[in-house]
KOLKEBA-183592 format. One record per residue: residue number from 1; residue in one letter; x, z, y of N, C-alpha, C in turn. Coordinates in Angstrom, 2 decimals. Each point is the difference from the previous one (the first is absolute). Example, Ala and Ser with C-alpha at 12.3 -4.5 7.8 and 13.67 -1.06 7.14 Angstrom:
% residues 2
{rec 1; "a"; {13.19; 7.80; -5.69}; {-0.89; 0.00; 1.19}; {0.90; 0.00; 1.20}}
{rec 2; "s"; {-0.35; -0.72; 1.05}; {0.82; 0.06; 1.19}; {-0.77; 0.73; 1.09}}
% end
This chain:
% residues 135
{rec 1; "x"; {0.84; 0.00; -1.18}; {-0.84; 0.00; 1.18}; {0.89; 0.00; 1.25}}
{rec 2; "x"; {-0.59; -0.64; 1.41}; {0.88; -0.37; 0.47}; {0.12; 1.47; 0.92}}
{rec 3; "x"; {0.97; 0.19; 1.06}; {0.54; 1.39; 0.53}; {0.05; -0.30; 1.13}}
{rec 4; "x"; {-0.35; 0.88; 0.72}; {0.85; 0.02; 1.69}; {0.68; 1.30; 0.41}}
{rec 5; "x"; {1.30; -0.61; 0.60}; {0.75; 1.43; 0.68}; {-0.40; -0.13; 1.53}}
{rec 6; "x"; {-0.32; 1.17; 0.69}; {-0.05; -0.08; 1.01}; {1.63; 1.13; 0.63}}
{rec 7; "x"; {0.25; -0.68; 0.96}; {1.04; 0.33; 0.98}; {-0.17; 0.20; 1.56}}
{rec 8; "x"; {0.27; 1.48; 0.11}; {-0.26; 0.38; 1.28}; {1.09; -0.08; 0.88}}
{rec 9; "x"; {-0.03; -0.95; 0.69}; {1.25; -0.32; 0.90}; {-0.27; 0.18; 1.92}}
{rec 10; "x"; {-1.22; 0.94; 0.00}; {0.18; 0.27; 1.34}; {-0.86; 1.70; -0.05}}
{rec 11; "x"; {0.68; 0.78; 1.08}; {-0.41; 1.42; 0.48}; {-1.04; 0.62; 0.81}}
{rec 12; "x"; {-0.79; -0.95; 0.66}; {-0.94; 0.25; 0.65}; {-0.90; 0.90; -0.90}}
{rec 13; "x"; {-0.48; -0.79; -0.74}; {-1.62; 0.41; -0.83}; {0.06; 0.22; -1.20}}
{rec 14; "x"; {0.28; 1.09; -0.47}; {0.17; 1.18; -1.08}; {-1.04; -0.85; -1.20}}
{rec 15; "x"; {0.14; -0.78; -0.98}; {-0.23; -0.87; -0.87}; {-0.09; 0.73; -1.50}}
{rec 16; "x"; {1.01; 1.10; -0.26}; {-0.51; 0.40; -1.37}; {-1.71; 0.76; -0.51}}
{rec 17; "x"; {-0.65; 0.03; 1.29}; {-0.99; 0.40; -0.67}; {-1.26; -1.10; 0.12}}
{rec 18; "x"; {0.33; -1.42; -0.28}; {-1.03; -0.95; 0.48}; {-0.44; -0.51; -1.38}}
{rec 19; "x"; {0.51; 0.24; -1.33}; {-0.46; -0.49; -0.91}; {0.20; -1.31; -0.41}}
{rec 20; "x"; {0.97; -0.33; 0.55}; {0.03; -1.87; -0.15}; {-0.26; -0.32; -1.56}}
{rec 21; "x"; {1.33; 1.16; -0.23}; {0.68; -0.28; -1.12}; {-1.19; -0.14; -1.45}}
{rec 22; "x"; {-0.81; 0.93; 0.11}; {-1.32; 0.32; -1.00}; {-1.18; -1.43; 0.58}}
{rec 23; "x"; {0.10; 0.04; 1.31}; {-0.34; -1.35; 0.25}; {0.29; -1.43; -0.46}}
{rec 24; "x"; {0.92; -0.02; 0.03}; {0.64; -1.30; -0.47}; {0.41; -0.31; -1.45}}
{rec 25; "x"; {-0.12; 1.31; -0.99}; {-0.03; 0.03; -1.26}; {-1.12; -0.36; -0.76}}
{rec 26; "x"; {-1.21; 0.07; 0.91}; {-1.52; 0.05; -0.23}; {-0.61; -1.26; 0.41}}
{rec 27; "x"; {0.86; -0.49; 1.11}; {-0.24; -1.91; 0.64}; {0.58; -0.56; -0.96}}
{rec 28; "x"; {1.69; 0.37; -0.52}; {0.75; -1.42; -0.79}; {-1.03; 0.27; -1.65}}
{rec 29; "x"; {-0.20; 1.22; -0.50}; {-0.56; -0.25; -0.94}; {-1.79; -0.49; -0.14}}
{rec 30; "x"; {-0.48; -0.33; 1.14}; {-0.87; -0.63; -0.54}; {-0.22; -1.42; 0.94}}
{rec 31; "x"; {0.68; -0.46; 0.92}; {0.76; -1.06; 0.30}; {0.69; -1.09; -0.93}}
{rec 32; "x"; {1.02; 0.79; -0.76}; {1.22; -1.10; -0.84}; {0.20; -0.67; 1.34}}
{rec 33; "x"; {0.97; 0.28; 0.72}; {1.04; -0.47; 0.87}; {0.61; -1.40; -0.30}}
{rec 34; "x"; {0.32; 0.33; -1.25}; {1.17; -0.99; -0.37}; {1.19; 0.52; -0.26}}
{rec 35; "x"; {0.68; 1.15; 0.73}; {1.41; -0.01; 0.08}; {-0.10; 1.48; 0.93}}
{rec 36; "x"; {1.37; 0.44; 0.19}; {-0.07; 1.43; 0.45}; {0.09; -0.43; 1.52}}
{rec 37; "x"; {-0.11; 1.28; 1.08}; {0.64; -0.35; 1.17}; {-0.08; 1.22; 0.34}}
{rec 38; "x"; {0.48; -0.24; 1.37}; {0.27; 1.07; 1.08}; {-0.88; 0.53; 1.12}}
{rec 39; "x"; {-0.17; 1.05; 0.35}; {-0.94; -0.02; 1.38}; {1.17; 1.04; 0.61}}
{rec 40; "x"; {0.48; -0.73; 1.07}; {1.14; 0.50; 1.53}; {-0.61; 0.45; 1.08}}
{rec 41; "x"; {-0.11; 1.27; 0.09}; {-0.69; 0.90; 1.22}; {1.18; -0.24; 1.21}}
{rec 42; "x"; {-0.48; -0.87; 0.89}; {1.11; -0.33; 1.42}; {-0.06; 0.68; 1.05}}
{rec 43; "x"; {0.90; -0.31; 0.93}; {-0.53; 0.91; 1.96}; {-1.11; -1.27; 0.15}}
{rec 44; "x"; {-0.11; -0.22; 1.49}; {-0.52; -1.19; 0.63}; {1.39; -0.88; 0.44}}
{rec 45; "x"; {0.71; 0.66; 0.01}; {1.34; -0.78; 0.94}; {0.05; -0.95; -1.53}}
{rec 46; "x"; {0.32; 0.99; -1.17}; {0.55; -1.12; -0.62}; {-1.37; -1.60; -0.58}}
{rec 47; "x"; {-1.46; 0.62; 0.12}; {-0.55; -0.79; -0.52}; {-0.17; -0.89; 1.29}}
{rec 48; "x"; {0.37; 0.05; 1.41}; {0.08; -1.19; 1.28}; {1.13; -1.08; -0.88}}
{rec 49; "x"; {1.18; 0.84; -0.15}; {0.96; -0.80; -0.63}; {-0.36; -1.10; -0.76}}
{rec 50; "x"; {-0.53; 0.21; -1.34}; {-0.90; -0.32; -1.05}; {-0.27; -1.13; 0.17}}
{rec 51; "x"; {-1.32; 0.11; 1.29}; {-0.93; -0.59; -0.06}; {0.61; -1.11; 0.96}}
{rec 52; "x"; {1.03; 0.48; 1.03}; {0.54; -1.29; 0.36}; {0.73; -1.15; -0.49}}
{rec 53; "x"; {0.37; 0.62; -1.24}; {1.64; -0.68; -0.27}; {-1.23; -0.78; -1.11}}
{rec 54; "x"; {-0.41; 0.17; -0.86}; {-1.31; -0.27; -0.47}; {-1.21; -1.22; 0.05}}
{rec 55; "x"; {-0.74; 0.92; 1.07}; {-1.05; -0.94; 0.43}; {-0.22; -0.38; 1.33}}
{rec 56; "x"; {1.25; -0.17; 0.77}; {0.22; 0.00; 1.59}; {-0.85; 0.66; 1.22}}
{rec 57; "x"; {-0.55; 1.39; -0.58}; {-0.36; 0.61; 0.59}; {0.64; 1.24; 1.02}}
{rec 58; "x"; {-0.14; -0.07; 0.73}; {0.74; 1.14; 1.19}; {-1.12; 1.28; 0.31}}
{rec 59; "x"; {0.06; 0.72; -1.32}; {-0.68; 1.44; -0.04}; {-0.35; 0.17; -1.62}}
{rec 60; "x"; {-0.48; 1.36; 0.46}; {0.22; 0.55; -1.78}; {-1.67; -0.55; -0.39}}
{rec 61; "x"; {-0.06; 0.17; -1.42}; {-0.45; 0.26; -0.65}; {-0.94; 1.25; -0.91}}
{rec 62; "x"; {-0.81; -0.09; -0.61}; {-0.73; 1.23; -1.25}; {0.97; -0.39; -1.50}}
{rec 63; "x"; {-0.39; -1.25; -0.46}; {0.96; -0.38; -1.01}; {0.23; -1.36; -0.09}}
{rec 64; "x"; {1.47; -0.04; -0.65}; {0.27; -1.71; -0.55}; {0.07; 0.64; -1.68}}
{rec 65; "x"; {0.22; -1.74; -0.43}; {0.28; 0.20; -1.15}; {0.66; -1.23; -0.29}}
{rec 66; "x"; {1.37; 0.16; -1.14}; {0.95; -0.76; -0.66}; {-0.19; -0.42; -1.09}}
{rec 67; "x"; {-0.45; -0.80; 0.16}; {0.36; -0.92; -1.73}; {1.34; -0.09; -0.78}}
{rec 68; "x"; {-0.07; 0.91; -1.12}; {1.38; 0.71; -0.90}; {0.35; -1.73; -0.68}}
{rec 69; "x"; {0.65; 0.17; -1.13}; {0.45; -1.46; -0.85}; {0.51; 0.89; -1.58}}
{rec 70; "x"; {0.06; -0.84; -1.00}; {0.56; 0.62; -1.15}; {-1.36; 1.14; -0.40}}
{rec 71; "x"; {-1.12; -0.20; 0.13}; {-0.75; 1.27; -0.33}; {-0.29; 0.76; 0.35}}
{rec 72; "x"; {0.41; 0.37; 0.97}; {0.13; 0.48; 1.45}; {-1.18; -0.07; 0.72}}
{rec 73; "x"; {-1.08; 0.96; 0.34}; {-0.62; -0.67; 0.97}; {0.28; -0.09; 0.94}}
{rec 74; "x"; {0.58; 0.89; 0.66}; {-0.03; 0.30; 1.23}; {0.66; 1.35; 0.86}}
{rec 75; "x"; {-0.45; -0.45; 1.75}; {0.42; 1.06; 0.09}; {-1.38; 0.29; 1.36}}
{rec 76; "x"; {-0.36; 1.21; 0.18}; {-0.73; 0.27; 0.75}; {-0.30; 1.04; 1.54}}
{rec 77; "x"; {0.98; -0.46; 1.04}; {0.20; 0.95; 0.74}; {-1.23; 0.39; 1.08}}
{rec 78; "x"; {-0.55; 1.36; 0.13}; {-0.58; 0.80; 0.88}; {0.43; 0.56; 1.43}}
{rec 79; "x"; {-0.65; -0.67; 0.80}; {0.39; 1.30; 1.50}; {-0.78; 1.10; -0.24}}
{rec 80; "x"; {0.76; 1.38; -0.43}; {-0.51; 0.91; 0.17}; {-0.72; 0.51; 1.40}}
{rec 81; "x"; {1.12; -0.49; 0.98}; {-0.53; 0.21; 1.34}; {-1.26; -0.30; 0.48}}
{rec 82; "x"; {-0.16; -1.62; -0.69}; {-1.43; -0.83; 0.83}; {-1.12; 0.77; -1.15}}
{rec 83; "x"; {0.52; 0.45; -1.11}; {-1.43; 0.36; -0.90}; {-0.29; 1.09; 0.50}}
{rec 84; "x"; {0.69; 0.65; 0.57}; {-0.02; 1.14; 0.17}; {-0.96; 0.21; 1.77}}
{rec 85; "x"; {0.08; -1.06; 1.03}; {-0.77; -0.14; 1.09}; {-1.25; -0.71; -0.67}}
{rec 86; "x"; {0.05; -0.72; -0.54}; {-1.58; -0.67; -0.77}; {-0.84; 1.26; -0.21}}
{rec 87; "x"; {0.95; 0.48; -0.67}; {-1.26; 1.33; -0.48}; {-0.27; 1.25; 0.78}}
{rec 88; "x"; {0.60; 0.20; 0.69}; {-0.38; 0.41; 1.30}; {-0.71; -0.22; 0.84}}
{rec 89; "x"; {-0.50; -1.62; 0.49}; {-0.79; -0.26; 0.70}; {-1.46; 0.00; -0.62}}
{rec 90; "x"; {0.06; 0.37; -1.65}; {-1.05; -0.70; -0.57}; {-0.42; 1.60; -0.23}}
{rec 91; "x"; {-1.68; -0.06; 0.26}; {-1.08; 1.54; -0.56}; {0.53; 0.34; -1.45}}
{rec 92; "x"; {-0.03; -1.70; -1.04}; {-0.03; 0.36; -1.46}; {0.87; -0.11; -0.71}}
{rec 93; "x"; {1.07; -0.63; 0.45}; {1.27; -0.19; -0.87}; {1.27; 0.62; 0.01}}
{rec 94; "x"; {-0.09; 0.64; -0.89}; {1.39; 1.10; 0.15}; {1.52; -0.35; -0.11}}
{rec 95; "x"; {1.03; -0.05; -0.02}; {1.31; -0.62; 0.07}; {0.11; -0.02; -1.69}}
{rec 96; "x"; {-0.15; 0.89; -0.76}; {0.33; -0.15; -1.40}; {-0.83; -0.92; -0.36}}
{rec 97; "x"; {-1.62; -0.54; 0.45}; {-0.96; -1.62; -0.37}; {0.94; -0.65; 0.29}}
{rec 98; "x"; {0.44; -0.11; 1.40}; {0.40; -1.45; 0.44}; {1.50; -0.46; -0.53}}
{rec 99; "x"; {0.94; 0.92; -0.11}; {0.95; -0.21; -1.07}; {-0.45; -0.29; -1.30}}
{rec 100; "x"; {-0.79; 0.51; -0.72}; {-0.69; -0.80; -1.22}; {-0.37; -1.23; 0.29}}
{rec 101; "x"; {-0.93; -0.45; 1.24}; {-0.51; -1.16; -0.07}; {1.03; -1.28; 0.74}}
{rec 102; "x"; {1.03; 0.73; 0.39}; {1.42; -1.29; 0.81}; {0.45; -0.23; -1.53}}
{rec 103; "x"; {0.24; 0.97; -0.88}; {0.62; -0.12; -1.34}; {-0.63; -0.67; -0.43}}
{rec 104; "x"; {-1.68; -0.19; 0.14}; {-0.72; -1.01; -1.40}; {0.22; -1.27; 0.39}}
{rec 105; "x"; {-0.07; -0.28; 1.22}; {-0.23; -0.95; 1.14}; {1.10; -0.98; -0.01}}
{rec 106; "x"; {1.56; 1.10; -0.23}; {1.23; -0.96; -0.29}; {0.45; -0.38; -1.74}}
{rec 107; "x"; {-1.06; 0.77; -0.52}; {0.05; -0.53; -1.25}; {-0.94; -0.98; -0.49}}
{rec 108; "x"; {-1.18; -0.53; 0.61}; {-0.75; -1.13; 0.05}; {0.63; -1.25; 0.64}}
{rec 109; "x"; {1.26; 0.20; 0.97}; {0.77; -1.10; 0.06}; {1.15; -0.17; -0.85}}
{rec 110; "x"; {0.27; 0.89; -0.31}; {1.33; -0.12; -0.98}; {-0.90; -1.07; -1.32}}
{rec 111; "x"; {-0.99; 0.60; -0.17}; {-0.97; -0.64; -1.13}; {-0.33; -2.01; 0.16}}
{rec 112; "x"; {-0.01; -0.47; 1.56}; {0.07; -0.97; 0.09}; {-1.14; 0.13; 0.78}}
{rec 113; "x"; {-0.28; 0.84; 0.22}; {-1.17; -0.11; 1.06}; {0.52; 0.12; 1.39}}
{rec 114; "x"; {-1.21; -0.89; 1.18}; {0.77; -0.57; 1.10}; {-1.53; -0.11; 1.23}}
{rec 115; "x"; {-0.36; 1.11; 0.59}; {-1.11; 0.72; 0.90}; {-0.06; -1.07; 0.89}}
{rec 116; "x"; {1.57; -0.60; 0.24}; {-0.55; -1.11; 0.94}; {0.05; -1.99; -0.03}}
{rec 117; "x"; {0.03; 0.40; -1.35}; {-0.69; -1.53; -0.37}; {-0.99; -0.28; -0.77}}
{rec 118; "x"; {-0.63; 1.63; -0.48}; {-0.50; -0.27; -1.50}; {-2.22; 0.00; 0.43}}
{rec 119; "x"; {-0.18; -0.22; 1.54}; {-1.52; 0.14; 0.27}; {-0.12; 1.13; -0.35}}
{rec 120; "x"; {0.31; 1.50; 0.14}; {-0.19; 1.04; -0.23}; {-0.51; 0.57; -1.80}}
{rec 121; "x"; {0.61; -1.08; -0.54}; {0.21; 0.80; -1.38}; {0.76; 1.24; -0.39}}
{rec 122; "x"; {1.06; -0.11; 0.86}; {0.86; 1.47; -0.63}; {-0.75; 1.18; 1.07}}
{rec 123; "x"; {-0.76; 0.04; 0.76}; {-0.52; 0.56; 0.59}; {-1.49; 0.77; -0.56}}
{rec 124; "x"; {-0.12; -1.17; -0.72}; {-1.38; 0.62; -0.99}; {0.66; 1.13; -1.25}}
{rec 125; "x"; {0.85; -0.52; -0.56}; {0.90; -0.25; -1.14}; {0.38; 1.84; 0.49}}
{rec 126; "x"; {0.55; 0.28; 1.26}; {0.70; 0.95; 0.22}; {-0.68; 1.46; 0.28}}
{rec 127; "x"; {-1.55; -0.58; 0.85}; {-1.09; 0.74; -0.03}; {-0.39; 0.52; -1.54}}
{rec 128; "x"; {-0.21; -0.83; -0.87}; {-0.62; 0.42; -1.16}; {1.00; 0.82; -0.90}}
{rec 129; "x"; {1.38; 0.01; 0.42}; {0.82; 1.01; -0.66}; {0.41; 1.19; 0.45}}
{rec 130; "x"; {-0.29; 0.19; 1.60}; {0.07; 1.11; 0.52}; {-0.83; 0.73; -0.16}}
{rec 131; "x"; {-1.30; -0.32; -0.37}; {-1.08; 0.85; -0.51}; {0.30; 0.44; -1.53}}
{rec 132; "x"; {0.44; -0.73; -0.91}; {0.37; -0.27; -1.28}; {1.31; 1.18; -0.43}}
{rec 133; "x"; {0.80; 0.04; 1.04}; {1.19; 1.06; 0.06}; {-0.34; 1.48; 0.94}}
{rec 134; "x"; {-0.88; -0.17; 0.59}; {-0.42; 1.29; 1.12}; {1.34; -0.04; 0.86}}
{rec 135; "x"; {-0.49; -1.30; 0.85}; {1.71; 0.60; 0.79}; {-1.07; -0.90; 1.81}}
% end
């Protein structure tokens, strides 16, 4: 079954108690991924970087995601920072949802899914699993 490590590579937003990990054990196994990957908890500085060098964008990001090779799926990096103002501005969504749902979100593209060519299929697709996962 396929695995994900997640890696906390920024200090802002205290991450061991968000559950990814039981999260994402509970998405790849009833998913089948394909292949293992990663989910990379970032600053914003580094996901501006990212997203410029990337997708020629000049500002950060919630998440990208990398297409792995060899079996590999992937790799899946998070702004802790921006998930972390999302859910703040929002009455219902708490920072440990919206880190679940940047995680499902970059694993529906790692999957080959693509929000902005696909007429809002992965959008349906993503709705019906966030209910499906409680995230």
């Amino acid at each position: 079954m396929p695995s994900a490590l997640i890696l906390n590579r920024q200090r802002g937003y205290p991450s061991h108690r968000l559950g990814l990990s039981e999260f994402l054990t509970r998405v790849a196994a009833g998913l089948r991924p394909g292949g293992d990957f990663t989910v990379v908890l970032v600053s914003d500085r580094v996901m501006r970087r990212y997203n410029h060098k990337y997708r020629g964008q000049d500002g950060t990001t919630d998440v990208l995601s990398f297409e792995g090779e060899g079996g590999y799926l992937g790799d899946i990096l998070i702004s802790a920072e921006t998930a972390f103002r999302q859910s703040a501005r929002s009455k219902t969504l708490t920072f440990e949802a919206n880190m679940k749902r940047l995680a499902l979100h970059g694993l529906l593209h790692l999957m080959g899914h693509d929000h902005e060519t696909d007429d809002g299929e992965m959008r349906a697709i993503e709705t019906r699993l966030r209910r499906r996962f409680k995230c």
